[in-house]
Every structure is written in C-alpha cells, then in structure tokens.
PDB file of N, CA, C and O in Angstrom:
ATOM      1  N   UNK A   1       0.822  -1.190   0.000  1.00  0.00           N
ATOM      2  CA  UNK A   1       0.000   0.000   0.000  1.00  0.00           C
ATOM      3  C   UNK A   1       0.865   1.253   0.000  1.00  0.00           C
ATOM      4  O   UNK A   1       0.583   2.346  -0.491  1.00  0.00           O
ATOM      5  N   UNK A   2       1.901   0.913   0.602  1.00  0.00           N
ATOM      6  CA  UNK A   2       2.920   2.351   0.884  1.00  0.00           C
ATOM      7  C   UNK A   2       3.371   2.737  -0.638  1.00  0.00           C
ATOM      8  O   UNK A   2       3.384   3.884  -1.085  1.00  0.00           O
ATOM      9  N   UNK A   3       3.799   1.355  -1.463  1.00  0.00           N
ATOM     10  CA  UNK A   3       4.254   1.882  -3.010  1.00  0.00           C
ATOM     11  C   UNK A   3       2.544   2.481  -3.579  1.00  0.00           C
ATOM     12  O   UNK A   3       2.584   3.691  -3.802  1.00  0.00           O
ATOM     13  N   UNK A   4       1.783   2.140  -3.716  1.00  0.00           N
ATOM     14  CA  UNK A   4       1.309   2.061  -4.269  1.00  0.00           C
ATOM     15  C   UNK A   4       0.660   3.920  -4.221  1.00  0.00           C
ATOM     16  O   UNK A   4       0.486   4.736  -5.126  1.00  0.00           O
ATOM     17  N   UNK A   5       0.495   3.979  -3.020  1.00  0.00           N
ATOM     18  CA  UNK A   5      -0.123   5.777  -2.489  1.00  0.00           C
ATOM     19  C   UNK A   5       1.077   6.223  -2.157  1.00  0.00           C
ATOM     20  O   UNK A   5       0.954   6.985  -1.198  1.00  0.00           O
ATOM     21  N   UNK A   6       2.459   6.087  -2.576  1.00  0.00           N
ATOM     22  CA  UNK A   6       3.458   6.801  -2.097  1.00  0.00           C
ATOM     23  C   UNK A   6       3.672   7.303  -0.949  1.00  0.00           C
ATOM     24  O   UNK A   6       4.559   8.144  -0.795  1.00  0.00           O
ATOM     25  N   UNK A   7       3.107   6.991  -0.212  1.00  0.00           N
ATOM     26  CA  UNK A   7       3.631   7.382   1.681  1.00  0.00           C
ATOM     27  C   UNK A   7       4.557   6.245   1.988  1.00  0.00           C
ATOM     28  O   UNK A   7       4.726   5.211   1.342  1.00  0.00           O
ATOM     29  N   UNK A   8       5.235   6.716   3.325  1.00  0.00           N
ATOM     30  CA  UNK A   8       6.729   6.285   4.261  1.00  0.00           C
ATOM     31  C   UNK A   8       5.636   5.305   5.179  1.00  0.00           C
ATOM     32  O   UNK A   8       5.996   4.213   5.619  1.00  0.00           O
ATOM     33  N   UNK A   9       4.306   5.836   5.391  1.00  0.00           N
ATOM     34  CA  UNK A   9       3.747   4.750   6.791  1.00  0.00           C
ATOM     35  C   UNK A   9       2.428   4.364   5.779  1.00  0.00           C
ATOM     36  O   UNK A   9       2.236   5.006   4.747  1.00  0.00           O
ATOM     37  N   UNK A  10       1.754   3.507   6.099  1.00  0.00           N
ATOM     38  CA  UNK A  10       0.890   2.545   5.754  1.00  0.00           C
ATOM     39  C   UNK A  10      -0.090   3.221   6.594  1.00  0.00           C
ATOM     40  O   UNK A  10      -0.142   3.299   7.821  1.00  0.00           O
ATOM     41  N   UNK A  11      -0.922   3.732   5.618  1.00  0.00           N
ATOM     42  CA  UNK A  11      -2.096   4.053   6.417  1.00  0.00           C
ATOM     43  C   UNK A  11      -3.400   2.897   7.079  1.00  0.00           C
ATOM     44  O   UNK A  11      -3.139   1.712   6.872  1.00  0.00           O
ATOM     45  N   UNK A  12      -4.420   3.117   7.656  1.00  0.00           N
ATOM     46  CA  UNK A  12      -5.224   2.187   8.156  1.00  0.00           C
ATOM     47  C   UNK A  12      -6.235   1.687   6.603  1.00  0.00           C
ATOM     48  O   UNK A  12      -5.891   2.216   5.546  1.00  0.00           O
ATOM     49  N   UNK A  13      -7.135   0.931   6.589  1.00  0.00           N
ATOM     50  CA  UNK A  13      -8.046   0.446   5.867  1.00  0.00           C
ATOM     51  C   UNK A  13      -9.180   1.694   5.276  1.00  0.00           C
ATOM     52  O   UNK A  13      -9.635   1.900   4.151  1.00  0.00           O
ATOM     53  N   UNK A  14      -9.329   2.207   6.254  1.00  0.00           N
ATOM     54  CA  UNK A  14     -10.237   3.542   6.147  1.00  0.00           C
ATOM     55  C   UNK A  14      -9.755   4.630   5.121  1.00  0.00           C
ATOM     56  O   UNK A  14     -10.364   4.894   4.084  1.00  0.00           O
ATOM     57  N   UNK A  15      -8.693   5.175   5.495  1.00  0.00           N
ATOM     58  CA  UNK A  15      -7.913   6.078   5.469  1.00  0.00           C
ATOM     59  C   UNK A  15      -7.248   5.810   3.822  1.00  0.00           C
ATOM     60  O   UNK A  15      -7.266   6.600   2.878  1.00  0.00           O
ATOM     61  N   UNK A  16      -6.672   4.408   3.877  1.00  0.00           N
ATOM     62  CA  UNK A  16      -6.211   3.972   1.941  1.00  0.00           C
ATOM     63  C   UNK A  16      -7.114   3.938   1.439  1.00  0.00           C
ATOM     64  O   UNK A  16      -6.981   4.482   0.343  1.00  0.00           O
ATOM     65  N   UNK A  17      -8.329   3.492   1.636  1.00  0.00           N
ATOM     66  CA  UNK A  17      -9.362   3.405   0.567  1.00  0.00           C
ATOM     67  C   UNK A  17      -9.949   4.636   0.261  1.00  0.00           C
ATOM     68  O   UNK A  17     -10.240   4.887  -0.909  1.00  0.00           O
ATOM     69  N   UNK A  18     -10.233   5.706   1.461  1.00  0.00           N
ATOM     70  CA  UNK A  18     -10.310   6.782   0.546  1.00  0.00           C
ATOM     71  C   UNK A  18      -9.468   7.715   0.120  1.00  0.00           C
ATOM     72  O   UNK A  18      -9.821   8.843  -0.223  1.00  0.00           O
ATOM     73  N   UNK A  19      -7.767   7.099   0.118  1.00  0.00           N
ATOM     74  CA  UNK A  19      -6.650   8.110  -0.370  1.00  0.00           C
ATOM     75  C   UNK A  19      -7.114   7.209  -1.873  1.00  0.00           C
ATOM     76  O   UNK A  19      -7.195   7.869  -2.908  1.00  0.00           O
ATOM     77  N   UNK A  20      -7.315   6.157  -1.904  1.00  0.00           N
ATOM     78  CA  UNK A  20      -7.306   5.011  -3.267  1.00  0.00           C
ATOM     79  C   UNK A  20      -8.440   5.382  -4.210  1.00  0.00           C
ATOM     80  O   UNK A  20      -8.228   5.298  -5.420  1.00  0.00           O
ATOM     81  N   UNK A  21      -9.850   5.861  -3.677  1.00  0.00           N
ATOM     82  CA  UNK A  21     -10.281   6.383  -4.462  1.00  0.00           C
ATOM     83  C   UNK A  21     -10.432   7.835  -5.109  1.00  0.00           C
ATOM     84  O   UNK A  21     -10.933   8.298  -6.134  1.00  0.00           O
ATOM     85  N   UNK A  22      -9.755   8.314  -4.007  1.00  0.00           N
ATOM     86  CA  UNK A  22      -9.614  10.103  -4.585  1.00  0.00           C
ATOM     87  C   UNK A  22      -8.539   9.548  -6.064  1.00  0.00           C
ATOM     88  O   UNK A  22      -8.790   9.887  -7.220  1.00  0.00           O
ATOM     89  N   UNK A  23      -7.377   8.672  -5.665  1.00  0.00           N
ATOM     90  CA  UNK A  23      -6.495   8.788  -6.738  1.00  0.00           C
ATOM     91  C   UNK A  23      -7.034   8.268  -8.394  1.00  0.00           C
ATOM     92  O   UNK A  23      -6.812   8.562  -9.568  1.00  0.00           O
ATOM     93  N   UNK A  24      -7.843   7.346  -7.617  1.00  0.00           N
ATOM     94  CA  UNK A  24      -8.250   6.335  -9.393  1.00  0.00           C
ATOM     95  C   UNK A  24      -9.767   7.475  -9.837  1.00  0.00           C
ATOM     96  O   UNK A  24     -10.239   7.210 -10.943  1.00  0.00           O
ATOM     97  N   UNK A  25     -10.500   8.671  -9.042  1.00  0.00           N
ATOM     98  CA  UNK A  25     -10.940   9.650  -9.741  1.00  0.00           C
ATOM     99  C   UNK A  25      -9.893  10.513 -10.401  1.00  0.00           C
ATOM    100  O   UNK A  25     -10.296  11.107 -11.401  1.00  0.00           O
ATOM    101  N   UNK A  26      -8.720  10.694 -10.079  1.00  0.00           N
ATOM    102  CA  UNK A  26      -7.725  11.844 -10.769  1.00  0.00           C
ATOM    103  C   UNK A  26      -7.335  10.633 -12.085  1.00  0.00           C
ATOM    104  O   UNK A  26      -7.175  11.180 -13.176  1.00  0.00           O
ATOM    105  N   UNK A  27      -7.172   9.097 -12.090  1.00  0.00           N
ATOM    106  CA  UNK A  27      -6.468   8.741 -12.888  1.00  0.00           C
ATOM    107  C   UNK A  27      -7.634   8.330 -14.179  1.00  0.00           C
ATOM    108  O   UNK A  27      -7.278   8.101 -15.335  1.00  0.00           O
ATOM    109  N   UNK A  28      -8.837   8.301 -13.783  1.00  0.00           N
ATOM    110  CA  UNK A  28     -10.142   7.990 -14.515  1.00  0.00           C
ATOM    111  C   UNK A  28     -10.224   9.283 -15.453  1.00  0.00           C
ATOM    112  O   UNK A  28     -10.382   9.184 -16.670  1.00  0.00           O
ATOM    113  N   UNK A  29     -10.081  10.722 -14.665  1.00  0.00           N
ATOM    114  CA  UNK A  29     -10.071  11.875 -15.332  1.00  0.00           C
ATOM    115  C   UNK A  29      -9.126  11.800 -16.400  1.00  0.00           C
ATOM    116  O   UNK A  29      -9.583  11.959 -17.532  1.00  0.00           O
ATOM    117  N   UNK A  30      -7.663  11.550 -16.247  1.00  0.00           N
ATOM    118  CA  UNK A  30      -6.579  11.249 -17.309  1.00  0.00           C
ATOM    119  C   UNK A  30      -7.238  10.458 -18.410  1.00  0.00           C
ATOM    120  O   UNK A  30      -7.250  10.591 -19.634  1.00  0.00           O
ATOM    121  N   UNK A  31      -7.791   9.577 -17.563  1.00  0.00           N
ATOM    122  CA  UNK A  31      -8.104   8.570 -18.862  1.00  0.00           C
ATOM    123  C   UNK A  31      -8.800   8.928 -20.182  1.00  0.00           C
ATOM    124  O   UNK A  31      -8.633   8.617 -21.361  1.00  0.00           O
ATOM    125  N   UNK A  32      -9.596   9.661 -19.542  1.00  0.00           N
ATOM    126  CA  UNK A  32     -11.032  10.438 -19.963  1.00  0.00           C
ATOM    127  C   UNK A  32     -10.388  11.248 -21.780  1.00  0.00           C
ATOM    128  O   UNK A  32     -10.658  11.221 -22.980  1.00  0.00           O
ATOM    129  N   UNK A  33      -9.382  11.897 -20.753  1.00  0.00           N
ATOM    130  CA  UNK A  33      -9.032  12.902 -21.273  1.00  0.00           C
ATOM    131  C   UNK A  33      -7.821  12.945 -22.116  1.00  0.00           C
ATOM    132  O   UNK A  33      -7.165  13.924 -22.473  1.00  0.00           O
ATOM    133  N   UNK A  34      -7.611  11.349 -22.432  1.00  0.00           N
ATOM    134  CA  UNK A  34      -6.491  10.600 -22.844  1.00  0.00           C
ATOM    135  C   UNK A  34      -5.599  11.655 -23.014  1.00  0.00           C
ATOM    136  O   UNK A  34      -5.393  12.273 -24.059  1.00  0.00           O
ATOM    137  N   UNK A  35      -4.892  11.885 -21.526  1.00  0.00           N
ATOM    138  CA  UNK A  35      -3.753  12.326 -21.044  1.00  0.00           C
ATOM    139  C   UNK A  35      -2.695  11.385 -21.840  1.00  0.00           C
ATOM    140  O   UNK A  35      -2.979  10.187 -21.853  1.00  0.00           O
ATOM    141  N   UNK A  36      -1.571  11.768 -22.470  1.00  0.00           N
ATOM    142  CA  UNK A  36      -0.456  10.998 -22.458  1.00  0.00           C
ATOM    143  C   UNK A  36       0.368  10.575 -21.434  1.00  0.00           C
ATOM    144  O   UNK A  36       1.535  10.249 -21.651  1.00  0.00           O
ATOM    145  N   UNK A  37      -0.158  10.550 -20.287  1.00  0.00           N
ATOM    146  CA  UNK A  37       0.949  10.349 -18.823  1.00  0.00           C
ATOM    147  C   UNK A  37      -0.053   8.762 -18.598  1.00  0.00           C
ATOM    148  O   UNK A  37       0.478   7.699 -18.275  1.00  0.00           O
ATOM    149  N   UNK A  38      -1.488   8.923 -18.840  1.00  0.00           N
ATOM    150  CA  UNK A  38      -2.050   7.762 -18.217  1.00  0.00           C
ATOM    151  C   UNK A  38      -1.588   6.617 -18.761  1.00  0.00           C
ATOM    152  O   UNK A  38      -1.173   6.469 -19.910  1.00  0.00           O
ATOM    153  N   UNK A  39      -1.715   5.411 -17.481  1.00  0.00           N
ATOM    154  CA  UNK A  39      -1.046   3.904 -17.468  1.00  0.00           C
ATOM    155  C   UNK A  39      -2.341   3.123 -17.393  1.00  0.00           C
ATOM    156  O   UNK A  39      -3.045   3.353 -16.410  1.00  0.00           O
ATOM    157  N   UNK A  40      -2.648   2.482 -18.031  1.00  0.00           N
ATOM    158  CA  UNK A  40      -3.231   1.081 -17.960  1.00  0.00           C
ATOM    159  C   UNK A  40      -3.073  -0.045 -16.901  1.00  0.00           C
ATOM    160  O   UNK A  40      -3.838  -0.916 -16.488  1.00  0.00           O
ATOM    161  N   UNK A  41      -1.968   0.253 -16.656  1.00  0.00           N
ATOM    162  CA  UNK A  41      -1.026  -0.522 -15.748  1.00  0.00           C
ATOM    163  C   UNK A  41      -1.165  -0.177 -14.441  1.00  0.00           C
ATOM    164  O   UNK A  41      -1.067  -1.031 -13.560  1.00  0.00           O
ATOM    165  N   UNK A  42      -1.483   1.503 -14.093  1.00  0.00           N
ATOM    166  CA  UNK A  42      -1.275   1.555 -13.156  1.00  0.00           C
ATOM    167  C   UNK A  42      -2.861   1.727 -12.582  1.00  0.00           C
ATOM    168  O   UNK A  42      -3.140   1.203 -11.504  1.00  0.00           O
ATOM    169  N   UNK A  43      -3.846   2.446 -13.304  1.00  0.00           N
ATOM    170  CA  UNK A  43      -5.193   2.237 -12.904  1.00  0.00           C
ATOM    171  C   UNK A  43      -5.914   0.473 -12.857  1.00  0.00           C
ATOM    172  O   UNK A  43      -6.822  -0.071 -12.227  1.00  0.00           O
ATOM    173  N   UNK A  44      -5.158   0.150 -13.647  1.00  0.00           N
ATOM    174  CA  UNK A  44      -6.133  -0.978 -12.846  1.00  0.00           C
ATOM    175  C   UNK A  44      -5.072  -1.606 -11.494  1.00  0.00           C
ATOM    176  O   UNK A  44      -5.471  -2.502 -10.750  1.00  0.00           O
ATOM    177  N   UNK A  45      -4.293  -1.243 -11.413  1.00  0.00           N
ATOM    178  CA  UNK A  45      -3.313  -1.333 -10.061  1.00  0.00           C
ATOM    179  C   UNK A  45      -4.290  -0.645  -8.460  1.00  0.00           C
ATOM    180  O   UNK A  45      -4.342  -1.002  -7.283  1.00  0.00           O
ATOM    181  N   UNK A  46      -4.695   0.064  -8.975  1.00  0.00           N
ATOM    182  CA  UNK A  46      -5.506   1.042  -8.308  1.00  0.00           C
ATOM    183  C   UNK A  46      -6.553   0.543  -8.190  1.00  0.00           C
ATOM    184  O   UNK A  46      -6.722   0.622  -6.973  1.00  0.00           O
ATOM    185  N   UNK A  47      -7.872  -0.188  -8.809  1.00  0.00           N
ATOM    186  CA  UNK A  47      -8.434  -0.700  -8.998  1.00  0.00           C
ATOM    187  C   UNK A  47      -8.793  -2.360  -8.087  1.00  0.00           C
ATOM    188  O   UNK A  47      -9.799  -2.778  -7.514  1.00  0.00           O
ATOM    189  N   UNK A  48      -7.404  -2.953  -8.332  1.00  0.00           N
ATOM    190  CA  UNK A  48      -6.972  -4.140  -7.382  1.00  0.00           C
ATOM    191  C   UNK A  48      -7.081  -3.976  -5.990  1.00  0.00           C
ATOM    192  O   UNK A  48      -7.567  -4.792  -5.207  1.00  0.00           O
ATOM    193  N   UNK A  49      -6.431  -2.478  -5.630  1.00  0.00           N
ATOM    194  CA  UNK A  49      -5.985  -1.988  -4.737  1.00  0.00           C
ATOM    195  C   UNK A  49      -7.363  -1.606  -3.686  1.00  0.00           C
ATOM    196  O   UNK A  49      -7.509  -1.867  -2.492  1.00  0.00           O
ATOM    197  N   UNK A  50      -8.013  -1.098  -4.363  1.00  0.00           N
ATOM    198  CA  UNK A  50      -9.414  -0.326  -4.473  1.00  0.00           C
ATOM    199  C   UNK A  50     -10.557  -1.879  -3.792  1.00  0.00           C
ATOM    200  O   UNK A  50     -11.375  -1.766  -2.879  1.00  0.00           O
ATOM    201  N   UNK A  51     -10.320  -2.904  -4.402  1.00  0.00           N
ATOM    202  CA  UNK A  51     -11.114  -4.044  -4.116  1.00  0.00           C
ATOM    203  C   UNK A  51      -9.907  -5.020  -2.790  1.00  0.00           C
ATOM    204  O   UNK A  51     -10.466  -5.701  -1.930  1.00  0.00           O
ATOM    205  N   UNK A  52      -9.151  -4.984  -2.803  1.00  0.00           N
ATOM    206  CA  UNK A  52      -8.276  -5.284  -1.722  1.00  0.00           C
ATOM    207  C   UNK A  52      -8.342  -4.590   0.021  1.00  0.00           C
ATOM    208  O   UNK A  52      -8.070  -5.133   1.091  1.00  0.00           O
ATOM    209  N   UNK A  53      -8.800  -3.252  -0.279  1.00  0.00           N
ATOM    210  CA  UNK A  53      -8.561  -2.529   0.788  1.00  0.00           C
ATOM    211  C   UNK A  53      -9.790  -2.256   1.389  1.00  0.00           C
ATOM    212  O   UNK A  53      -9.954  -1.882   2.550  1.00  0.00           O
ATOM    213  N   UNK A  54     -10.912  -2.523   0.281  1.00  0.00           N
ATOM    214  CA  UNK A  54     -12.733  -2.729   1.040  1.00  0.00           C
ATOM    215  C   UNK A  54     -12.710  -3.750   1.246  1.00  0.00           C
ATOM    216  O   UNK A  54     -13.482  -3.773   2.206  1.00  0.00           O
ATOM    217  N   UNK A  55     -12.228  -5.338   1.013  1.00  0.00           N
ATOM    218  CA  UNK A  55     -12.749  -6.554   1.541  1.00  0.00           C
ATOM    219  C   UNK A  55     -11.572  -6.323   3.022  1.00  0.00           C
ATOM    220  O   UNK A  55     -11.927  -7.055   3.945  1.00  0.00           O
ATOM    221  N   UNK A  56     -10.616  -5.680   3.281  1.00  0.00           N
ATOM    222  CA  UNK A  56      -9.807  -5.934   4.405  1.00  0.00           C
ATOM    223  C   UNK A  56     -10.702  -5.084   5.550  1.00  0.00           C
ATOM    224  O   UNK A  56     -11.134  -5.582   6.590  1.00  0.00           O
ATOM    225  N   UNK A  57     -10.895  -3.574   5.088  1.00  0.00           N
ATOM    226  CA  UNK A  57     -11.781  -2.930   5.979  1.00  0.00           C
ATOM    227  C   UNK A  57     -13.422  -3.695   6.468  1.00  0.00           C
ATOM    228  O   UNK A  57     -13.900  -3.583   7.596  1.00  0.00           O
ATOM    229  N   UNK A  58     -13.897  -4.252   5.626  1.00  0.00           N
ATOM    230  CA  UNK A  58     -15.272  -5.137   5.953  1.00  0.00           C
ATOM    231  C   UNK A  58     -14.626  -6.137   6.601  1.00  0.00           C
ATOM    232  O   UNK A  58     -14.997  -6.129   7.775  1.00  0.00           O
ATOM    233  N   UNK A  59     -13.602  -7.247   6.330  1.00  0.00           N
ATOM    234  CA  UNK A  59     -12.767  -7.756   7.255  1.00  0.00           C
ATOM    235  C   UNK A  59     -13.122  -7.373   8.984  1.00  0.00           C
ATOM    236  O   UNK A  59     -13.740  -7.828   9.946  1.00  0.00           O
ATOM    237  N   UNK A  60     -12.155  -6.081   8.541  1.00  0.00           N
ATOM    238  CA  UNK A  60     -12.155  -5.803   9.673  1.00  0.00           C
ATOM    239  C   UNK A  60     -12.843  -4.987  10.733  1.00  0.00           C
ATOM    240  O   UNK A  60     -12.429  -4.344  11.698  1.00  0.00           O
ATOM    241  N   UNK A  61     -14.079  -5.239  10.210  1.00  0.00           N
ATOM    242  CA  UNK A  61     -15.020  -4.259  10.879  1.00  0.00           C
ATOM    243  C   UNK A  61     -16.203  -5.549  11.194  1.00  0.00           C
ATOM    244  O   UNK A  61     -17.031  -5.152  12.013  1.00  0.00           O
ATOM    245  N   UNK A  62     -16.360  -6.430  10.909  1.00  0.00           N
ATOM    246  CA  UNK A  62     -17.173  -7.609  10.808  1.00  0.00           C
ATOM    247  C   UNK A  62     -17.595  -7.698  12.203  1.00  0.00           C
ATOM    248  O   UNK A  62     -18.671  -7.511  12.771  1.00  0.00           O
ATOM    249  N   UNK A  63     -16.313  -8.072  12.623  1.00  0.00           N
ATOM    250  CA  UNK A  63     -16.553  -8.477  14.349  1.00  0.00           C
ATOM    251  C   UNK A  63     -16.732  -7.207  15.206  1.00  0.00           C
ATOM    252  O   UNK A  63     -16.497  -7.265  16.413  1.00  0.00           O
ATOM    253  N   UNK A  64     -17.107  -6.152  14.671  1.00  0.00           N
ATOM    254  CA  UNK A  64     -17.130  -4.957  15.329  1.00  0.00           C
ATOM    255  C   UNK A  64     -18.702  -4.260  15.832  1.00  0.00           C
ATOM    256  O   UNK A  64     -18.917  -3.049  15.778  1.00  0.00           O
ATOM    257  N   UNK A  65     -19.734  -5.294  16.327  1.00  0.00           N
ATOM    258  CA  UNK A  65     -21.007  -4.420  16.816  1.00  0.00           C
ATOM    259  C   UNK A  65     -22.193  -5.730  16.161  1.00  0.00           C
ATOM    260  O   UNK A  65     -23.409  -5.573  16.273  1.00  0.00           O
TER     261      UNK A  65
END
C-alpha cells in the first residue's frame, strides 16, 4: 500500500481506501481525457488496490457491533 499511495507509513483500511479512491478519480479523469501520462497498468493497479482494501476494511469491521 505504501508503493502504491506513495507514503513512508501505511495508512489504516479507512484512510487507503479513501486516499485510493480520490487517486483512481484523478487517474479515470486522465483517462477520460487521454492524457499521455495515463497507465493502464497503473489504474487498474488502483483498482486491485481499491477491491483489496474494502474486503480488508469489511474484514475488519465484521466483528465490530
């Protein structure tokens, strides 16, 4: 998660998923707008990331109430 949102600390479940989706709206916009910077590679990276970090937060909120 740290490569992926470029931070030094690993944020919580909460906290990546909505740094993860602010980013794949900025990289959806590129897309849109067939930016020459946008990756294929890296939005659906984001994407993975995006479905990885809601099944860990539901995870981990399951046993919670």
């Amino acid at each position: 998660m740290r490569r992926i949102l470029k931070v030094s600390d690993a944020p919580g479940h909460a906290r990546a998923l909505s740094a993860l989706i602010l980013l794949e709206s900025e990289i959806e916009a590129a897309r849109q707008a067939r930016h020459g910077a946008y990756s294929y590679a890296r939005h659906v990276e984001i994407l993975i990331a995006i479905l990885a970090e809601s099944r860990l937060l539901r995870l981990s909120t399951e046993g919670c109430g």
